[in-house]
C-alpha positions in Angstrom: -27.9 44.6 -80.4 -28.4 41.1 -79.5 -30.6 38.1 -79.6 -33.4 38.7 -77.3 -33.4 36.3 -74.6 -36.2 33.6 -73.7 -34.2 31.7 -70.9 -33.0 33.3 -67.6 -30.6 31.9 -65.4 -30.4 33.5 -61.4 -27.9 32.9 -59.5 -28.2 34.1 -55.7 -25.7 35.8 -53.0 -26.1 33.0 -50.1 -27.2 34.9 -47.3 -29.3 38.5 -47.9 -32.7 38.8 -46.4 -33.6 41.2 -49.2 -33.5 38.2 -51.6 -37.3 36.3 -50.6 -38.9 39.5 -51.6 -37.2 40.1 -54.8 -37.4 36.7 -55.9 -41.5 37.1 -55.2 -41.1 39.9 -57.2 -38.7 39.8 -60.0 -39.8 35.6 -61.0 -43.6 36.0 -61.6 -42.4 39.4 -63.4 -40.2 37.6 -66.3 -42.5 34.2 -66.5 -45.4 37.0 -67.3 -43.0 38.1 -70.2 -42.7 34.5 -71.3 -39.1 34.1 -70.0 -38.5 30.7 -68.6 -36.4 31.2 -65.0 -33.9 28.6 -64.2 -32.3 28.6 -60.6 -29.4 26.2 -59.4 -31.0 23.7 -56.5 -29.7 25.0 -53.2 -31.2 28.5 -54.7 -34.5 27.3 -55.1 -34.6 25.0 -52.2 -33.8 28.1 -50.2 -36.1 30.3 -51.2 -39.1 27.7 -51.6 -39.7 28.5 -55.7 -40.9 25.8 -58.1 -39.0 27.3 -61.2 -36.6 24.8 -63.1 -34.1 23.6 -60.6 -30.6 22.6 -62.1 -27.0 21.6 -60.2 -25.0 24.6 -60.5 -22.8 23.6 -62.9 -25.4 22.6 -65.3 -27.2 26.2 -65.4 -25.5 28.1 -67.7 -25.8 25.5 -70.2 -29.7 25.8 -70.0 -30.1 29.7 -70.3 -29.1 32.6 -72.5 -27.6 34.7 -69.9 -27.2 34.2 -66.0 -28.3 37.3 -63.4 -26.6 37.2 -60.5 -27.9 38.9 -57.4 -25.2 39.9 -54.5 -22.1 41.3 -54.6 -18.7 41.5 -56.7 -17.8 38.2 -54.6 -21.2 36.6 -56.0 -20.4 37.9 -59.2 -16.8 36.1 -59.3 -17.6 33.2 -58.0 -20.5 32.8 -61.1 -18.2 34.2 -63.7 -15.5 31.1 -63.0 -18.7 28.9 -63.1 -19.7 29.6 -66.6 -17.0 31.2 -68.2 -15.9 28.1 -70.8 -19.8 28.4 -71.7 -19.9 32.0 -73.0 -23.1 32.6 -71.6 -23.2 36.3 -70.8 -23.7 37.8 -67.2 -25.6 40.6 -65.8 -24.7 41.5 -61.8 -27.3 43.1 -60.0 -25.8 45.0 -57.2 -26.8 43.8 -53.4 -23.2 44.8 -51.7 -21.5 47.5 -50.9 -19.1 48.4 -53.7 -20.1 46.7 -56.9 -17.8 47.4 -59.7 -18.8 44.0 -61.4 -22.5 44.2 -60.6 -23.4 47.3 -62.0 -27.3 47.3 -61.9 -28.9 49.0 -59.3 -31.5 47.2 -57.5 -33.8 49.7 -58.6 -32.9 49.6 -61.7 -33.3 45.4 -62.3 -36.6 45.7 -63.9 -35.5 47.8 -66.7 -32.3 46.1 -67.5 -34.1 42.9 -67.8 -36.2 44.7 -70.3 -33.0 45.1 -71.8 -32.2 41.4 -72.1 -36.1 40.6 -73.3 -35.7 43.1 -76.3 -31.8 42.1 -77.1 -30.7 46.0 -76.8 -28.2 44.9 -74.1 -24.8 45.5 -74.7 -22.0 42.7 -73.6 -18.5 43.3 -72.9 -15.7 40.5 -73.6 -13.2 40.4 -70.0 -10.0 38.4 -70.2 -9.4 35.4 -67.6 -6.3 34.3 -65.5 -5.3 30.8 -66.0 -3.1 30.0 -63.1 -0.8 26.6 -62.8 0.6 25.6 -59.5 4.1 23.7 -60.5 5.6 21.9 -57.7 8.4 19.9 -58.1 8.3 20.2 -61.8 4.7 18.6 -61.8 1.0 20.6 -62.2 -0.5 20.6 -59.0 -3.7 22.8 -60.0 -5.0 24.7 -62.0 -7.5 27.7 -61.9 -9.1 31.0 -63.8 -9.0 34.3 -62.0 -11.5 36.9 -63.1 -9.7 39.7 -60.8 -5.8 38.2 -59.5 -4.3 35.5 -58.5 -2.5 36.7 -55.0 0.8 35.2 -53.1 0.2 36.4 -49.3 2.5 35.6 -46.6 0.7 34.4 -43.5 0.0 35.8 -40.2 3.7 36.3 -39.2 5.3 38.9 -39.9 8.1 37.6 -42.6 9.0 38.9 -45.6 8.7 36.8 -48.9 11.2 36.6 -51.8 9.5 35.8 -55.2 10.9 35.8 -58.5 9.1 37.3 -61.5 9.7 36.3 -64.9 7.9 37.8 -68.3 8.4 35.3 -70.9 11.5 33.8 -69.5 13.4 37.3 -68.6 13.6 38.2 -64.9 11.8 41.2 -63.9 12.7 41.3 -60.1 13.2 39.6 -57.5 10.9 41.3 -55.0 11.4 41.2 -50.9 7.7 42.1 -49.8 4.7 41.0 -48.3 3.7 39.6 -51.8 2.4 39.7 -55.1 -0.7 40.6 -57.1 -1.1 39.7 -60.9 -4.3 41.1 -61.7 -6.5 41.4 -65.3 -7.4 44.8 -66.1 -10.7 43.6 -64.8 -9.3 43.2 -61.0 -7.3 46.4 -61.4 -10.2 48.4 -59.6 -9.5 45.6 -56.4 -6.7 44.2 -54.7 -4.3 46.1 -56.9 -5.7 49.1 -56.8 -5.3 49.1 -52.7 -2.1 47.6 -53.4 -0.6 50.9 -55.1 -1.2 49.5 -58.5 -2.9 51.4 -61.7 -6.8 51.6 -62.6 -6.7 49.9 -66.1 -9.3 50.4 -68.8 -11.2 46.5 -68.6 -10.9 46.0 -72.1 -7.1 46.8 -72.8 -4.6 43.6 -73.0 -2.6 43.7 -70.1 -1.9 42.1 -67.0 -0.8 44.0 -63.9 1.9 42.9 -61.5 1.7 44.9 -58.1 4.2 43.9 -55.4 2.3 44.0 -51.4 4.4 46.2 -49.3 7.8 46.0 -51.1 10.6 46.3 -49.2 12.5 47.9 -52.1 10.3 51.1 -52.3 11.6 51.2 -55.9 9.9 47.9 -56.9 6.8 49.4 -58.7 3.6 48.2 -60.5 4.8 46.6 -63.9 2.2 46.4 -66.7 3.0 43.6 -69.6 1.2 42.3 -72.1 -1.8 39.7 -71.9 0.2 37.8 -74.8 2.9 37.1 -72.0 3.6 33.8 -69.9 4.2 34.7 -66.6 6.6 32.6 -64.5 6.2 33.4 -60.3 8.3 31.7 -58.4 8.3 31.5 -54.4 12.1 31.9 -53.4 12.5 32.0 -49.4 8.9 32.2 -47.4 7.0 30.2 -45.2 2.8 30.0 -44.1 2.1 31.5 -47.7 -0.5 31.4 -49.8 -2.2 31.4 -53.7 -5.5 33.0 -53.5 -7.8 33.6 -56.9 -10.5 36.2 -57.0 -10.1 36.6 -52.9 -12.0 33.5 -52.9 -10.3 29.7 -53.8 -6.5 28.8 -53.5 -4.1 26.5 -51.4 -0.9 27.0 -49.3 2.6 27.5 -51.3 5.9 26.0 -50.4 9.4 27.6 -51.2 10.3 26.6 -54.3 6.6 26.1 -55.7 6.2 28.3 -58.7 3.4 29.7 -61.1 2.6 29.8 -64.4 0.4 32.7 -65.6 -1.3 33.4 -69.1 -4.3 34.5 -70.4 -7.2 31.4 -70.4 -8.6 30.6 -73.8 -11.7 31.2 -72.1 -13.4 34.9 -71.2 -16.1 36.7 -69.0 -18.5 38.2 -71.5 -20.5 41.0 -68.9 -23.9 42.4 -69.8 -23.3 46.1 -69.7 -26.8 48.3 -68.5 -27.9 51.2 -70.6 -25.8 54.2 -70.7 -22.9 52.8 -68.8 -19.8 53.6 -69.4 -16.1 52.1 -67.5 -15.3 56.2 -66.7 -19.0 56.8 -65.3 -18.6 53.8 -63.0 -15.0 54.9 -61.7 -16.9 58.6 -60.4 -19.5 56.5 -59.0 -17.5 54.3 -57.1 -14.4 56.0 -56.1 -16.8 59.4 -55.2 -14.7 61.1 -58.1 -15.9 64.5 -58.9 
């Protein structure tokens, strides 16, 4: 159980025509319940709503949990935005796959019932906190809900990065790059990659080489308790890419620094749904 909500946060894919309707729907619905509805600017702008209008990076700190409507992209791109809040998430499902937004369109109305009486369930997910060293000084820095991802670029070269778990080498892998995922992203990039399906709330970090050319270079589990040192040995036209979505070009000789972030995703989890249940849904599993 938790404390019943009275302040709703939405945050909207950018582009889905379904979205005018449910908003006409799904808004009057919650203020009839007395919930107030808070929407970021561009949001409400868009869809021509009256409802408390807030920048984006103000919302979580005016709401008791944040719905987001779209797809797992939508759903990352919120969970970096209000992760060092702790507000918890809910992802209502308007893409294809949806392995972070879990409710069913369908379903919406009775999950938000779920928030109103506090018999929601929330699930703590560990962040990446990525540094960008270059020439011994922090470029960047970033959270990662799913991996943080060295590509080569569009020619056909391979790369040679060195992997260390806290300060002893791993590997030096020849490939098309590297994943380091959270148990979270294990179910994306990874997962494609070769890498393993890891239970969400276990305290790892996966680290799934892209195409080795070494076909004995494997997927390496470690502990979430481990710094992890990436550095870029030989490659050109690469880059650093978090949750599919933000990043910037490497250089050889640019390096990472990877550890869990002080900060975490907490994820409302719907009624009756388990990580096992989601896998048969998802990957067609009998």
């Amino acid at each position: 159980m938790n404390a019943p909500i009275k302040r709703l946060g939405l945050i909207l894919k950018r582009h889905d025509s379904r979205l005018a309707g449910i908003i006409a729907d799904i808004v009057p619905w919650l203020k009839s319940r007395g919930i107030g509805v808070f929407m970021d600017q561009t949001s409400a702008e868009r869809y021509r709503t009256t409802e408390n209008a807030v920048p984006p990076e103000e919302l979580a700190s005016q709401v008791d949990v944040v719905a987001v409507f779209g797809g797992d992209g939508t759903f990352l791109y919120a969970a970096r935005m209000v992760a060092a809040t702790g507000v918890p998430i809910m992802g209502v499902n308007l893409g294809s796959l949806g392995f972070l937004t879990e409710v069913k369109l369908e379903e919406m109305h009775g999950a938000f019932e779920g928030l109103i009486a506090g018999t929601y369930q929330v699930e703590e997910r560990a962040l990446l906190e990525v540094e960008l060293v270059r020439e011994n000084r922090v470029l960047a820095r970033y959270l990662a809900l799913n991996d943080a991802v060295i590509n080569k670029g569009t020619l056909a070269r391979i790369v040679e990065i060195e992997v260390t778990v806290n300060a002893q080498l791993v590997t030096l892998t020849r490939s098309d790059g590297l994943i380091i995922s959270t148990p979270t992203g294990s179910t994306a990039y990874s997962l494609s990659a070769g890498g393993p399906i890891v239970h969400p709330t276990l305290e790892a970090f996966i680290i799934t080489p892209i195409c080795p050319h070494t076909l004995t270079n494997r997927p390496v589990v470690v502990p979430d308790k481990a710094v992890l040192d990436v550095a870029l040995r030989r490659g050109s036209g690469v880059m650093l890419t978090l949750d599919g979505q933000v990043g910037m070009p490497l250089v050889q000789g640019d390096s990472l620094k990877v550890r869990k972030a002080a900060a975490s995703v907490r994820i409302v989890q719907p009624a009756g749904s388990t990580f096992f249940k989601l896998l048969r849904e998802k990957l067609k599993w009998g």
